[in-house]
Z-matrix of the N, CA and C atoms (Angstrom, degrees):
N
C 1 1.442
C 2 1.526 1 111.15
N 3 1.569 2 119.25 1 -43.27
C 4 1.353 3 112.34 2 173.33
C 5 1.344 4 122.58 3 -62.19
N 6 1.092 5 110.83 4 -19.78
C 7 1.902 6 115.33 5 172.60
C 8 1.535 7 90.88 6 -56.75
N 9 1.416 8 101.97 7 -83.80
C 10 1.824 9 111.71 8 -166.14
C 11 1.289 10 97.16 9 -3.04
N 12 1.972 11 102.73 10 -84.77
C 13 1.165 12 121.39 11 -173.53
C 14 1.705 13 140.11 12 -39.93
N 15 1.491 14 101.50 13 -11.15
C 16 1.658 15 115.53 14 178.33
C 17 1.952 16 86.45 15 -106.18
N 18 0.765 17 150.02 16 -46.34
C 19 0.642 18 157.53 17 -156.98
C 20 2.291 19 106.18 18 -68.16
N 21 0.857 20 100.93 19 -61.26
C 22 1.982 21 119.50 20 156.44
C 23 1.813 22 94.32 21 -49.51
N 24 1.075 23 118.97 22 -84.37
C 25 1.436 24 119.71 23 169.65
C 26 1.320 25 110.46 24 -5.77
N 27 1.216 26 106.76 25 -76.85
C 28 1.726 27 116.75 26 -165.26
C 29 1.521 28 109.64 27 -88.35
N 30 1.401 29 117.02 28 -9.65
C 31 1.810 30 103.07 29 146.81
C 32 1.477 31 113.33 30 -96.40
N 33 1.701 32 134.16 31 26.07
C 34 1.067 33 106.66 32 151.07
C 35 1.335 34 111.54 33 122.21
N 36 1.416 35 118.43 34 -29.94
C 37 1.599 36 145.34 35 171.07
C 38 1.150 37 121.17 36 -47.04
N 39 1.237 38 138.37 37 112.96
C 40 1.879 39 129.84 38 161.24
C 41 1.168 40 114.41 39 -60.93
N 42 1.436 41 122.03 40 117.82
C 43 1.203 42 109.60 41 -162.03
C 44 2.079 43 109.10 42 -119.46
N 45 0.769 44 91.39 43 103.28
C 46 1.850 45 100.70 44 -175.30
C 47 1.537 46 113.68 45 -101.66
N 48 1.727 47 115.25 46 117.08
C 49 1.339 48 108.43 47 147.34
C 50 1.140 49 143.07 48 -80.30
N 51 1.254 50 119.12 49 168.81
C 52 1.850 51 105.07 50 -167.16
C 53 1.776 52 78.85 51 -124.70
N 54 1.347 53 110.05 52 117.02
C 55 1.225 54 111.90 53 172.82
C 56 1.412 55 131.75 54 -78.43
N 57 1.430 56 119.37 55 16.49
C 58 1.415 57 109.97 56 -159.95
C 59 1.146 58 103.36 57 -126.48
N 60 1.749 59 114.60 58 -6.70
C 61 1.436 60 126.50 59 166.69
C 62 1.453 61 102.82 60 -107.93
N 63 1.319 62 128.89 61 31.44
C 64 1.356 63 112.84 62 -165.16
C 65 2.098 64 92.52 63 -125.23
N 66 1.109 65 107.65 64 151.80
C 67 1.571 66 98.96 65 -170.54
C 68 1.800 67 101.05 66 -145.42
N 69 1.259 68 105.64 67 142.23
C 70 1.744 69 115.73 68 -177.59
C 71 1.931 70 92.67 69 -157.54
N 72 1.439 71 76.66 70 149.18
C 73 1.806 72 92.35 71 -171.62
C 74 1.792 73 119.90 72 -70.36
N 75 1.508 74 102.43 73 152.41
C 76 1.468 75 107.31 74 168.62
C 77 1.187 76 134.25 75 -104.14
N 78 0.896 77 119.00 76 124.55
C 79 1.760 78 107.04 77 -173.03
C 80 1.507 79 104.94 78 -116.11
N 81 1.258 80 125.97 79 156.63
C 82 1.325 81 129.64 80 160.69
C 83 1.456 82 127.88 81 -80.31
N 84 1.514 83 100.87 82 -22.58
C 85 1.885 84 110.44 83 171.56
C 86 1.421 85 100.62 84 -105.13
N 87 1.046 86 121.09 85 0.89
C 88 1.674 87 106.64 86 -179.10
C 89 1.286 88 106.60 87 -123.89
N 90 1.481 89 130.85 88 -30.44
C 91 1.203 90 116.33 89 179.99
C 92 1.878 91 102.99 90 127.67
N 93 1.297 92 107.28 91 178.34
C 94 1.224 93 127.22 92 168.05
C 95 1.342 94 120.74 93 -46.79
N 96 1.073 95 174.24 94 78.52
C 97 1.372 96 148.08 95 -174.51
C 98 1.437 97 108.48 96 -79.75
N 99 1.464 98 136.96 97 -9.56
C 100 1.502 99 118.85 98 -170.74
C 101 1.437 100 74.88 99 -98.21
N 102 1.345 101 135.91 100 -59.94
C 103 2.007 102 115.28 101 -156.07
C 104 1.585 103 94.93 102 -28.45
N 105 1.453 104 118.56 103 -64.26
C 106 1.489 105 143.60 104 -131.50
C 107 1.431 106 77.19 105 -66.11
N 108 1.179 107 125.54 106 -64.96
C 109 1.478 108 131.64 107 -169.60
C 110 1.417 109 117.66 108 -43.72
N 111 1.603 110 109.94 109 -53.02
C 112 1.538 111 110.55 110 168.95
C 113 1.440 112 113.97 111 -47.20
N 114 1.279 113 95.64 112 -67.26
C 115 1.836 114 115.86 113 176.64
C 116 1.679 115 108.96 114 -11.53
N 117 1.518 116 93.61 115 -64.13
C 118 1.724 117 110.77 116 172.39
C 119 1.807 118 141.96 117 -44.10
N 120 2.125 119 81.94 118 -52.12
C 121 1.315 120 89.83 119 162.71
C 122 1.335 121 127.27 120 -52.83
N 123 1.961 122 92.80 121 -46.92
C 124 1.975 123 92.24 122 -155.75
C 125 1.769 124 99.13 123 -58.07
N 126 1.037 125 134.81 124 -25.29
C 127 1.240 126 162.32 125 148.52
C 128 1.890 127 108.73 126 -15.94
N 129 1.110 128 114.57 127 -66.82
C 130 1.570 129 113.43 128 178.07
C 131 1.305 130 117.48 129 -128.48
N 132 1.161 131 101.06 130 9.45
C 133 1.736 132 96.54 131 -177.61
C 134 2.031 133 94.36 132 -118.90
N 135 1.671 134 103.30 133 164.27
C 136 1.356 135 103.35 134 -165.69
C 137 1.219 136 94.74 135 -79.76
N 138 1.313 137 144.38 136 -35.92
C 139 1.408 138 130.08 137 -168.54
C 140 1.733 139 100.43 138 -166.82
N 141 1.513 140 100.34 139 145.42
C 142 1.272 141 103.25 140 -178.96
C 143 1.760 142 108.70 141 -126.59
N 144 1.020 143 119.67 142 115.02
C 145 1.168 144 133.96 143 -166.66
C 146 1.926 145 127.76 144 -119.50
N 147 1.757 146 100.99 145 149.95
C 148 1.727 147 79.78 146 162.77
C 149 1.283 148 117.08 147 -71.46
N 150 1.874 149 101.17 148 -161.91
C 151 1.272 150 112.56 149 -174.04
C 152 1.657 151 92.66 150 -84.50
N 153 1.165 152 107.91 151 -54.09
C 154 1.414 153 95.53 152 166.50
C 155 1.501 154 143.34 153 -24.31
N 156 1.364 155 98.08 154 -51.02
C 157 1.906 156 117.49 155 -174.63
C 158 1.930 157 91.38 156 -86.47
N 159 1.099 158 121.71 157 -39.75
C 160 1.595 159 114.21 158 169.16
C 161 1.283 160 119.48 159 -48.69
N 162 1.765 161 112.31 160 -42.08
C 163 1.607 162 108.61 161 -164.29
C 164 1.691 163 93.70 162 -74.90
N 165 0.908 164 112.56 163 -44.16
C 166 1.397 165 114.93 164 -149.90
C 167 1.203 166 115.06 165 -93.48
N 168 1.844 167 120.81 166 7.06
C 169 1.711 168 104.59 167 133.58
C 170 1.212 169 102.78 168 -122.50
N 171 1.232 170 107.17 169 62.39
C 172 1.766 171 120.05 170 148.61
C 173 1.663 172 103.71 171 -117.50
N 174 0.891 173 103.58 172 -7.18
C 175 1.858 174 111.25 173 -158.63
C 176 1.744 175 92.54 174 -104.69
């Protein structure tokens, strides 16, 4: 998914997740996978947001 997402980046795209529809696995020996995942986004994507904070600068 982070390819995709660098990939939009570098043609030009704003690229925002909406974290509250977004889902990555849990493990008990490995850890979190959605923190790690956020962690990532805020990382290459322009902004990661709720559904809330999404609608409402689209609105």
């Amino acid at each position: 998914m982070l390819a995709h997402l660098r990939e939009l980046l570098e043609e030009g795209f704003h690229v925002v997740i909406v974290k509250d529809v977004t889902a990555a696995p849990r493990d008990p020996k490995l850890g979190d996978g959605y923190k790690a995942a956020l962690s990532n986004f805020g990382y290459i994507t322009n902004a990661v947001l709720s559904t809330d904070e999404a609608i409402a600068t689209m609105g």
